[in-house]
CHARMM internal coordinates of N, CA and C (Angstrom, degrees):
IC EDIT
DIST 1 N 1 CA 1.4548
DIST 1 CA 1 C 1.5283
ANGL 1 N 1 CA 1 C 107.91
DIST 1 C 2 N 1.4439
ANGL 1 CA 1 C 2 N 117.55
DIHE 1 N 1 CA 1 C 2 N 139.71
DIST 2 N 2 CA 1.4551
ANGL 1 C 2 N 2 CA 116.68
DIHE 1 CA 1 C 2 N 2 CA -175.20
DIST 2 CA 2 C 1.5323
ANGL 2 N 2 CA 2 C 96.62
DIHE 1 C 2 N 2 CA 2 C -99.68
DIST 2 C 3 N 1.5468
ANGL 2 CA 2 C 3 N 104.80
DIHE 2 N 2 CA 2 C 3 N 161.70
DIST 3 N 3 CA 1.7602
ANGL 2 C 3 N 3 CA 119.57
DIHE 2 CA 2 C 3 N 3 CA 164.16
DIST 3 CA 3 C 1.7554
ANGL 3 N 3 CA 3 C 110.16
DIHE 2 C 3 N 3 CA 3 C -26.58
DIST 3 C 4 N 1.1997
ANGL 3 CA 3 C 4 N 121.29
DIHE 3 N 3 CA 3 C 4 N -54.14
DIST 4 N 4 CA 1.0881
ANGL 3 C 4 N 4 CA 123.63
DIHE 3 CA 3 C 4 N 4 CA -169.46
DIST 4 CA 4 C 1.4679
ANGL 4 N 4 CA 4 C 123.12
DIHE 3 C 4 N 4 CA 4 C -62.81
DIST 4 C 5 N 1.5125
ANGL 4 CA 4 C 5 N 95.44
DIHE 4 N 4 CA 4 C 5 N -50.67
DIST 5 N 5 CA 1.4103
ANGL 4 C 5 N 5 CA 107.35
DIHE 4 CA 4 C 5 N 5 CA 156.20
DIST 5 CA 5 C 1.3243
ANGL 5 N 5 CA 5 C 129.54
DIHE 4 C 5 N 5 CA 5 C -54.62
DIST 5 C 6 N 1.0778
ANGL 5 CA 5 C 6 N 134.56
DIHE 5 N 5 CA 5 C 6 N -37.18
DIST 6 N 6 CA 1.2931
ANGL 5 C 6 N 6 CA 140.91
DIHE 5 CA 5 C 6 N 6 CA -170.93
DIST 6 CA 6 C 1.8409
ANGL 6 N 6 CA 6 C 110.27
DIHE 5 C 6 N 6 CA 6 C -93.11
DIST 6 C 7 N 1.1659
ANGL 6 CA 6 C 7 N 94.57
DIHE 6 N 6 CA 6 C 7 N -21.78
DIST 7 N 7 CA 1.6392
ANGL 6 C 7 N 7 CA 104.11
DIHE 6 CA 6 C 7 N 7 CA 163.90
DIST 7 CA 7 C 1.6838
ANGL 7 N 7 CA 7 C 125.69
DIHE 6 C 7 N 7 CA 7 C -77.90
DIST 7 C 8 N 0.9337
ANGL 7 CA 7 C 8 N 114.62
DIHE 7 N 7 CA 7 C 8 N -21.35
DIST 8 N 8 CA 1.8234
ANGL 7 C 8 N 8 CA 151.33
DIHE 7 CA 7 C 8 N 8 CA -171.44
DIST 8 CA 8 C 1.2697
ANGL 8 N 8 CA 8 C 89.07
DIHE 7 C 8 N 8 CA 8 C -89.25
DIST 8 C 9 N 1.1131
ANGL 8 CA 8 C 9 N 114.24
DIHE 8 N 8 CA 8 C 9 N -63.17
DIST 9 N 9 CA 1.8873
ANGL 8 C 9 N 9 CA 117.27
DIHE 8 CA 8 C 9 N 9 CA -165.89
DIST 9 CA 9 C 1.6695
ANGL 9 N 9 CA 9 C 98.68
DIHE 8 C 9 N 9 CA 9 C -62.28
DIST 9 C 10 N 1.6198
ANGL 9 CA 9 C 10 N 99.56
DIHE 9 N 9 CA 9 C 10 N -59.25
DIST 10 N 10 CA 1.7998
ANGL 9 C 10 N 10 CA 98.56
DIHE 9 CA 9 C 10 N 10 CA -171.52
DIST 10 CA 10 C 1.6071
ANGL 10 N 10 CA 10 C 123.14
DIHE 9 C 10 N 10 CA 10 C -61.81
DIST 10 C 11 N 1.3732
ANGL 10 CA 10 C 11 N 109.82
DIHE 10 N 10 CA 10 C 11 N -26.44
DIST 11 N 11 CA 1.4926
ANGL 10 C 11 N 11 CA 117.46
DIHE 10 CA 10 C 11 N 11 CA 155.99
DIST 11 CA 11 C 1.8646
ANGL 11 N 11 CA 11 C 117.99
DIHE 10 C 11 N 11 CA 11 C -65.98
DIST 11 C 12 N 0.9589
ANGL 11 CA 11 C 12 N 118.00
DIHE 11 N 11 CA 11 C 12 N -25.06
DIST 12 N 12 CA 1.3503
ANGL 11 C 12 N 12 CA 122.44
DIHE 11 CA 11 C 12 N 12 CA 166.90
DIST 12 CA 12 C 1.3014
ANGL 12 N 12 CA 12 C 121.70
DIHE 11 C 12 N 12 CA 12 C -71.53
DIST 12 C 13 N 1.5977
ANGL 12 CA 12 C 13 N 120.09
DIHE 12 N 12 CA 12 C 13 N -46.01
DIST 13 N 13 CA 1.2194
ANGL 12 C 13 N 13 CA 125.05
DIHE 12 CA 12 C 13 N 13 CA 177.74
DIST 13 CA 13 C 1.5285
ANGL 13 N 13 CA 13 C 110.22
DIHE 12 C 13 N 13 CA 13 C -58.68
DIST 13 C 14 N 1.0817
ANGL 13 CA 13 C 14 N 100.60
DIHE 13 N 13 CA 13 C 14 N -60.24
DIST 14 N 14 CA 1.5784
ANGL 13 C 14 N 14 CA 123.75
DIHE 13 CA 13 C 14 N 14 CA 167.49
DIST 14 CA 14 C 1.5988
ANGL 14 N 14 CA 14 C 109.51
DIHE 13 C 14 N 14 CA 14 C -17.92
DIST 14 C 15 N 1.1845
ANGL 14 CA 14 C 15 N 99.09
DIHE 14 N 14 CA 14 C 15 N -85.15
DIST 15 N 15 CA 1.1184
ANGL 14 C 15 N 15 CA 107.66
DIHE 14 CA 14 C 15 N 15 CA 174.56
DIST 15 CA 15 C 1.8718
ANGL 15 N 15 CA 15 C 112.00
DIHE 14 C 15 N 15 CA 15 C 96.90
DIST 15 C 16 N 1.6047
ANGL 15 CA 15 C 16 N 108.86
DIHE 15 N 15 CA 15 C 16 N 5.06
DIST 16 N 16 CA 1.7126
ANGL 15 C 16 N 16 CA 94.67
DIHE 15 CA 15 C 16 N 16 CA -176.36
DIST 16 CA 16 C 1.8873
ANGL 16 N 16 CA 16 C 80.57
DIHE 15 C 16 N 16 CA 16 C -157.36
DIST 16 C 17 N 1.2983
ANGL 16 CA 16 C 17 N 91.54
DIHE 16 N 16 CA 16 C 17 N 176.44
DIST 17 N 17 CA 1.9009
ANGL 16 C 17 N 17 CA 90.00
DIHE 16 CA 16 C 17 N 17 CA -175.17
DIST 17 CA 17 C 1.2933
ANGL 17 N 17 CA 17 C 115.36
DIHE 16 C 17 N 17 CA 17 C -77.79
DIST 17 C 18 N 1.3069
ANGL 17 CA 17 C 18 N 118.58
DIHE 17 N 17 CA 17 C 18 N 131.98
DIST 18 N 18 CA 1.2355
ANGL 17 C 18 N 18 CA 119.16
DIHE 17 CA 17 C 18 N 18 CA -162.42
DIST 18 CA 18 C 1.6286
ANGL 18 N 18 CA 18 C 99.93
DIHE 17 C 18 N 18 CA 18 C -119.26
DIST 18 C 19 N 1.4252
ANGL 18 CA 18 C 19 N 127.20
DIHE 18 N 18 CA 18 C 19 N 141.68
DIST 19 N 19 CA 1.6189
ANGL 18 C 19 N 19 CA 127.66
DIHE 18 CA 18 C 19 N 19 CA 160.11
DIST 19 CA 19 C 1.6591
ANGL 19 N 19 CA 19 C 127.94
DIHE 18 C 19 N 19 CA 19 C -65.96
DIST 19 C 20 N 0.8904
ANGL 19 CA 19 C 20 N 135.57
DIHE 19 N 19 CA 19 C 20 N 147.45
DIST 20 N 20 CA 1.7343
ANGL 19 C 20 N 20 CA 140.08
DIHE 19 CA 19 C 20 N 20 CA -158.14
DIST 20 CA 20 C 1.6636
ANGL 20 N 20 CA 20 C 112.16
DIHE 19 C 20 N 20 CA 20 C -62.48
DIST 20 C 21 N 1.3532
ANGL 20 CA 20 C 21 N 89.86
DIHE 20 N 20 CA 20 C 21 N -5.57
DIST 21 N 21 CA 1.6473
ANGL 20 C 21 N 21 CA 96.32
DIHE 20 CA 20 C 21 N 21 CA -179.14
DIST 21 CA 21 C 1.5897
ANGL 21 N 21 CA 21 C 108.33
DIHE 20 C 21 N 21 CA 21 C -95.83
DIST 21 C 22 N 1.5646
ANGL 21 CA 21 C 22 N 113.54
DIHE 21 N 21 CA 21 C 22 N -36.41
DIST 22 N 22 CA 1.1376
ANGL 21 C 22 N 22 CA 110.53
DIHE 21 CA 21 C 22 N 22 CA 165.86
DIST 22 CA 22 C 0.9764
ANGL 22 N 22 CA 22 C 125.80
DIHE 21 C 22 N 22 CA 22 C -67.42
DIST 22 C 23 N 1.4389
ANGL 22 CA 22 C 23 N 128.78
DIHE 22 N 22 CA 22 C 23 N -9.49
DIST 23 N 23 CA 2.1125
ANGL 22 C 23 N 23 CA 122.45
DIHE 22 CA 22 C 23 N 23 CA -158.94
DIST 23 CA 23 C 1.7400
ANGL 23 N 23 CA 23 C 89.12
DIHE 22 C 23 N 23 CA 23 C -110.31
DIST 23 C 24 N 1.5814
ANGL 23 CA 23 C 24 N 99.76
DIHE 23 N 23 CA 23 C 24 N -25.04
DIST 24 N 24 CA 2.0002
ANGL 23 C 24 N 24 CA 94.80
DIHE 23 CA 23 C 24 N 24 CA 168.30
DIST 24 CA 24 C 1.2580
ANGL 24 N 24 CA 24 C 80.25
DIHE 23 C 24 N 24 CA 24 C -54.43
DIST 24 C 25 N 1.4887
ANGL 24 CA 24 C 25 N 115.36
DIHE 24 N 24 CA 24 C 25 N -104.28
DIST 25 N 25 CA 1.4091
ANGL 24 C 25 N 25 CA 106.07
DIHE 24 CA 24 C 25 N 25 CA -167.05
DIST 25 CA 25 C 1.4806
ANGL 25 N 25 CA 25 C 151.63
DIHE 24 C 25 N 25 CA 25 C 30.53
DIST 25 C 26 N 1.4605
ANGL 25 CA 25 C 26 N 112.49
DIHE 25 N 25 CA 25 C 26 N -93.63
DIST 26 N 26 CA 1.1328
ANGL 25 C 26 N 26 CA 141.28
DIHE 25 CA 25 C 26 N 26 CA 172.28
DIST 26 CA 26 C 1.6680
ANGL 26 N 26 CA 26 C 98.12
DIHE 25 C 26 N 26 CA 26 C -63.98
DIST 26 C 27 N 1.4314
ANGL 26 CA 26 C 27 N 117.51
DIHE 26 N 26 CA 26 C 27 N -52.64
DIST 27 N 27 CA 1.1663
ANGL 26 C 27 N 27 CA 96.76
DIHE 26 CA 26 C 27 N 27 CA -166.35
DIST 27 CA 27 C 1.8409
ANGL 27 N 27 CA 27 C 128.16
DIHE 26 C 27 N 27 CA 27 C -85.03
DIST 27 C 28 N 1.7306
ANGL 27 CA 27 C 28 N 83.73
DIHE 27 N 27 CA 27 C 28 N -27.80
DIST 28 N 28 CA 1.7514
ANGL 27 C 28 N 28 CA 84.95
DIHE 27 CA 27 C 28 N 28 CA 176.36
DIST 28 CA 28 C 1.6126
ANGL 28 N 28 CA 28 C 89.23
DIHE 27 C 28 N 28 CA 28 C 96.21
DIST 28 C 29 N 0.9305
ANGL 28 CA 28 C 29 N 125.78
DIHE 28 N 28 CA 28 C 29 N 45.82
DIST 29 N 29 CA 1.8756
ANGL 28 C 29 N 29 CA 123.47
DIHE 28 CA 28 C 29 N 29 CA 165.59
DIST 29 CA 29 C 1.4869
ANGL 29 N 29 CA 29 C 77.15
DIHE 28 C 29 N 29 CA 29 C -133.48
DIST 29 C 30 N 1.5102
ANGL 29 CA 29 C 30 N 104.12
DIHE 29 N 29 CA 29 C 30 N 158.68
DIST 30 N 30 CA 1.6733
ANGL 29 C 30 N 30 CA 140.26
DIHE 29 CA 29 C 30 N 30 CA 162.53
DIST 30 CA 30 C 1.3595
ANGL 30 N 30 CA 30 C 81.70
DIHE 29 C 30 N 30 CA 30 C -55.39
DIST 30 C 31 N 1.6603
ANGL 30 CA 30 C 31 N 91.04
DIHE 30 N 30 CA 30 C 31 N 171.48
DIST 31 N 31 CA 1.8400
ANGL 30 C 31 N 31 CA 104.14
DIHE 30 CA 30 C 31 N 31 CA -170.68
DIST 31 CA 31 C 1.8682
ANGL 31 N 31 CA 31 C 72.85
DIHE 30 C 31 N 31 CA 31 C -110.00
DIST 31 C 32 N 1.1222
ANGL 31 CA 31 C 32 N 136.71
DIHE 31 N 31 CA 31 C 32 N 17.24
DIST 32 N 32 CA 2.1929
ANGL 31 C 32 N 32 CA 105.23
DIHE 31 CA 31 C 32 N 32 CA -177.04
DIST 32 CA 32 C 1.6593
ANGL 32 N 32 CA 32 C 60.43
DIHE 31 C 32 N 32 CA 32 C -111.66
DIST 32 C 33 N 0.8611
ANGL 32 CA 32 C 33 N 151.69
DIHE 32 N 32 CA 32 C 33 N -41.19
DIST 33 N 33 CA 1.4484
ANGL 32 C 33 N 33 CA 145.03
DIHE 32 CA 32 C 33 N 33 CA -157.49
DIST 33 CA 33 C 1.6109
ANGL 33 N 33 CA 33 C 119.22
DIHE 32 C 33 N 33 CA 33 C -76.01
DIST 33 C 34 N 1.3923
ANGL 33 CA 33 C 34 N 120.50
DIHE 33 N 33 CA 33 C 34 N -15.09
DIST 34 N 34 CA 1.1311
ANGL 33 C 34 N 34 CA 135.75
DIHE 33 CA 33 C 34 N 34 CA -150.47
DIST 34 CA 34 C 1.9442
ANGL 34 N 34 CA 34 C 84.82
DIHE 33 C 34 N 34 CA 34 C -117.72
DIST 34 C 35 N 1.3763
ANGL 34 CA 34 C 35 N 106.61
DIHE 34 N 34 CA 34 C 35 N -42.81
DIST 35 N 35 CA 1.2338
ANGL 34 C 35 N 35 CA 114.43
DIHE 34 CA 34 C 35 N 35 CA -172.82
DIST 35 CA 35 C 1.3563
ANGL 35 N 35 CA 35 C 112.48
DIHE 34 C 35 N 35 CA 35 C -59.35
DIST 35 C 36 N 1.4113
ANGL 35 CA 35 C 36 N 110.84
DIHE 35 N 35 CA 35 C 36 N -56.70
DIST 36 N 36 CA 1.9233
ANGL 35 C 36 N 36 CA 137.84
DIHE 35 CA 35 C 36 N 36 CA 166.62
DIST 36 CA 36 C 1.5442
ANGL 36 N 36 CA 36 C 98.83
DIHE 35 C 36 N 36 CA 36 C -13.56
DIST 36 C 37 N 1.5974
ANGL 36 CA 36 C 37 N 90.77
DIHE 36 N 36 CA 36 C 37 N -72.63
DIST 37 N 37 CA 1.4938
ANGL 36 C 37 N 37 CA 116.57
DIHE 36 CA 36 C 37 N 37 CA -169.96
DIST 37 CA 37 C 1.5469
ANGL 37 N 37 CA 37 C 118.33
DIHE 36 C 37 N 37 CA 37 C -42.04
DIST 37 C 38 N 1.2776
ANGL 37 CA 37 C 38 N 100.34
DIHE 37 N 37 CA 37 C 38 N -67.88
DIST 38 N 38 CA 1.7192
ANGL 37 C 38 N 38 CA 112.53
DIHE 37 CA 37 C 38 N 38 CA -178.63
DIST 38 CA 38 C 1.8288
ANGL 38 N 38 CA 38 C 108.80
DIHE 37 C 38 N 38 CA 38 C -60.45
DIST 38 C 39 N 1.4757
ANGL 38 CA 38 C 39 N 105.87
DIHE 38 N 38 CA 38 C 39 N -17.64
DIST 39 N 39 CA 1.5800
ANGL 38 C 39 N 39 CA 103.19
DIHE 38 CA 38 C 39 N 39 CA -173.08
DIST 39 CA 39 C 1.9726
ANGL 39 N 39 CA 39 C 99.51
DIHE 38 C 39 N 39 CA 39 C -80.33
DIST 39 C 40 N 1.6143
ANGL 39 CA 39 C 40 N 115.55
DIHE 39 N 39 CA 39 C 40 N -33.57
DIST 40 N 40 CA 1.3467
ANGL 39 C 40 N 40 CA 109.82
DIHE 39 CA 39 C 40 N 40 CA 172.58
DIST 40 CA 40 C 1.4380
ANGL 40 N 40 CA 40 C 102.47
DIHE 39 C 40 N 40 CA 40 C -92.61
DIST 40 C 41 N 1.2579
ANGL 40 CA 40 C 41 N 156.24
DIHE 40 N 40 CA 40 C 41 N -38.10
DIST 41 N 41 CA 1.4128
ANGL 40 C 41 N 41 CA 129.58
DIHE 40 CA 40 C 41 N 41 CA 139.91
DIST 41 CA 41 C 1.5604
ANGL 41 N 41 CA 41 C 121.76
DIHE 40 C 41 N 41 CA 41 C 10.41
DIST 41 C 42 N 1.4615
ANGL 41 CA 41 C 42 N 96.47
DIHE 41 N 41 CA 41 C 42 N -63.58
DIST 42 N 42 CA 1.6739
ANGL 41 C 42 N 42 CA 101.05
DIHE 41 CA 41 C 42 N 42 CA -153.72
DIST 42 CA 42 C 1.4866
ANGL 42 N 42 CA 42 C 95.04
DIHE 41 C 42 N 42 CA 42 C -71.69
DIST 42 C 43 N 1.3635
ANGL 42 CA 42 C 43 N 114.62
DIHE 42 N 42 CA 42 C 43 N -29.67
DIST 43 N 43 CA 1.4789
ANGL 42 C 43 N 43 CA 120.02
DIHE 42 CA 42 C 43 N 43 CA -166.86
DIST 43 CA 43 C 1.2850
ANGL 43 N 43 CA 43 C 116.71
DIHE 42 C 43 N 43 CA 43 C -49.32
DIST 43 C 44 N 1.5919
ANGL 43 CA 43 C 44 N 95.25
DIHE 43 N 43 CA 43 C 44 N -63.14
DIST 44 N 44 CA 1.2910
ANGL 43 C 44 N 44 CA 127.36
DIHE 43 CA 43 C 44 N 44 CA -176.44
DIST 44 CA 44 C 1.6946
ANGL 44 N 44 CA 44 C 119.50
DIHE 43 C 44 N 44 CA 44 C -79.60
DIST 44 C 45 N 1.5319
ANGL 44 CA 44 C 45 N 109.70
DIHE 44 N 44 CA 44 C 45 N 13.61
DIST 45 N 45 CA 1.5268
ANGL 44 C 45 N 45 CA 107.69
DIHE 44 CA 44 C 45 N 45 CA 142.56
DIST 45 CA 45 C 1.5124
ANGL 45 N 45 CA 45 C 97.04
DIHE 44 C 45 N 45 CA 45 C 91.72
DIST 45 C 46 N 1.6448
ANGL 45 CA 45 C 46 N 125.22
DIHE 45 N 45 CA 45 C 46 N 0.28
DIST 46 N 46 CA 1.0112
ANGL 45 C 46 N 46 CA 126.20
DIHE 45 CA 45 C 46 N 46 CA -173.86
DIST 46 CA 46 C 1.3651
ANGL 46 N 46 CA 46 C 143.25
DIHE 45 C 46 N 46 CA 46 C -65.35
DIST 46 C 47 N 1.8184
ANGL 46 CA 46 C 47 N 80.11
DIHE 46 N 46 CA 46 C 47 N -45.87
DIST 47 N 47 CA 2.1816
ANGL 46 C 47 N 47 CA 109.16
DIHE 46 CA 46 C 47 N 47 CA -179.58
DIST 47 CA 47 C 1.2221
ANGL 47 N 47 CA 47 C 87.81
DIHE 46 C 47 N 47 CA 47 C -151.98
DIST 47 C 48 N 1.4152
ANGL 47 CA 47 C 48 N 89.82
DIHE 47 N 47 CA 47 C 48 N 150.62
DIST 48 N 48 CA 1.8302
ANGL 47 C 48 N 48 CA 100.04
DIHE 47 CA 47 C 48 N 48 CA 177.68
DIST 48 CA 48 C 1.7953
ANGL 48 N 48 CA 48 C 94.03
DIHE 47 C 48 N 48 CA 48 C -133.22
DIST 48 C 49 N 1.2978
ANGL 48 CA 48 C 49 N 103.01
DIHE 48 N 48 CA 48 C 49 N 179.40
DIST 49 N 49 CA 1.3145
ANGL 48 C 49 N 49 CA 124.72
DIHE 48 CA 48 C 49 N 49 CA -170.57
DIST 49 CA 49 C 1.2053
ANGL 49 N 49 CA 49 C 110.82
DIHE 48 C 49 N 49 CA 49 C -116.39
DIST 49 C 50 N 1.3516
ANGL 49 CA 49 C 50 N 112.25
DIHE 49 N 49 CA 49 C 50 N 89.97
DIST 50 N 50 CA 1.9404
ANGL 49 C 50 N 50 CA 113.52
DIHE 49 CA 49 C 50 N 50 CA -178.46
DIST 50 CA 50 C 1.5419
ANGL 50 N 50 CA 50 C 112.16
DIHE 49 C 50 N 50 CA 50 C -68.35
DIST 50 C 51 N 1.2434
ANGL 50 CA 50 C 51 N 109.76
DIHE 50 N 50 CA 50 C 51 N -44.64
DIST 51 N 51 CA 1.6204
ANGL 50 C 51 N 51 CA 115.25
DIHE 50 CA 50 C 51 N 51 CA 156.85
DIST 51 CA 51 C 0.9947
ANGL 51 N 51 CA 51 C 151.38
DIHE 50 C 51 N 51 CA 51 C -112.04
DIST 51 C 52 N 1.6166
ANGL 51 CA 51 C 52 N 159.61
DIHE 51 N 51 CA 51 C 52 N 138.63
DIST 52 N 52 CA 1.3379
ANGL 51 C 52 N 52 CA 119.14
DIHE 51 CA 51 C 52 N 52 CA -168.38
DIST 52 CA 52 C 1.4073
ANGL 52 N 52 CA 52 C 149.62
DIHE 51 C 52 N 52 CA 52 C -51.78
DIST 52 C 53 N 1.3965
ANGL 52 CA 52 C 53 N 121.66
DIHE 52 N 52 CA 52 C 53 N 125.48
DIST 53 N 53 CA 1.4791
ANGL 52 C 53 N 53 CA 121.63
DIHE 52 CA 52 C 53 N 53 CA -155.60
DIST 53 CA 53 C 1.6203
ANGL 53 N 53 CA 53 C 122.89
DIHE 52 C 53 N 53 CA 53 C 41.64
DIST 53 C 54 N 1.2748
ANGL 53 CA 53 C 54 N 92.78
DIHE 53 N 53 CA 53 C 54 N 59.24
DIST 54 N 54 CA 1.0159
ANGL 53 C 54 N 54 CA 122.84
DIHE 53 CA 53 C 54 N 54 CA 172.31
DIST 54 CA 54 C 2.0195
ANGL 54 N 54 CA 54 C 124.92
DIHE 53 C 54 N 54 CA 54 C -126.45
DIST 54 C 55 N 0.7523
ANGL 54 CA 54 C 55 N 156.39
DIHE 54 N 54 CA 54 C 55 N 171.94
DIST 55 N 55 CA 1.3389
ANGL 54 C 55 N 55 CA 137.19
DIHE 54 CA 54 C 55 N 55 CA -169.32
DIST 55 CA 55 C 1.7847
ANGL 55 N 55 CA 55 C 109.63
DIHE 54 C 55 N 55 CA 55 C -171.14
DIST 55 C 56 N 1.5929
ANGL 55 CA 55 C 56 N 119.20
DIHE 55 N 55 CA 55 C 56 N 138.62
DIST 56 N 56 CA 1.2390
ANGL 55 C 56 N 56 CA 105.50
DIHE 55 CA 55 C 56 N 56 CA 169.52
DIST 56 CA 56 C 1.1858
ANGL 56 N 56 CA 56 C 115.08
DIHE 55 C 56 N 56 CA 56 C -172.43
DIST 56 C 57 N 1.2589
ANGL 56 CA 56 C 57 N 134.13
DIHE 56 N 56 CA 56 C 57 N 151.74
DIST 57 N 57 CA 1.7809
ANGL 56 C 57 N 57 CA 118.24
DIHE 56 CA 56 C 57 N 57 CA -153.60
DIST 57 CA 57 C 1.4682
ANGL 57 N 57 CA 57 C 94.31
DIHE 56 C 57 N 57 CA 57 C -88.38
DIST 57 C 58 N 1.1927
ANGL 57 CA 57 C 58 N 92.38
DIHE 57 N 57 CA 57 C 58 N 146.54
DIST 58 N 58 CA 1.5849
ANGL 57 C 58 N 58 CA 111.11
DIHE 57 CA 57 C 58 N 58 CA -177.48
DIST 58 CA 58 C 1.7426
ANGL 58 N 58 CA 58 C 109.77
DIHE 57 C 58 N 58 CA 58 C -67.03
DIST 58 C 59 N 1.0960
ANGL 58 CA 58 C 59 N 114.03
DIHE 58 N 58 CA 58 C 59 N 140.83
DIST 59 N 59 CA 1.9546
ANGL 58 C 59 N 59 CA 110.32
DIHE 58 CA 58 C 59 N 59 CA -166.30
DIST 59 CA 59 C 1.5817
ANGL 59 N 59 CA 59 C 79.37
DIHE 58 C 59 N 59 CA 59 C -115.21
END
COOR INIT
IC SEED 1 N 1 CA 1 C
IC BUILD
């Protein structure tokens, strides 16, 4: 499973918007790694950021 993936999953489990410190967390990626992730996330239309540094997959 890549960063991205495993960030996707921990926002899923989650289930509400979580900050980059929490999805390290939950997910077990580095937080510069977790960061990477959510920055091509956002690109790619995946999770957006309802608040600042904040994060959550788009429904």
């Amino acid at each position: 499973m890549d960063n991205s993936e495993a960030v996707l999953k921990a926002l899923s489990k989650a289930g509400k918007a979580l900050k980059g410190g929490e999805i390290s967390d939950l997910s077990g990626v580095a937080k510069p790694a977790v960061d990477k992730a959510l920055k091509d996330l956002l690109k790619q239309n995946k999770v957006v950021s309802p608040k600042r540094c904040y994060y959550e997959i788009i429904k």
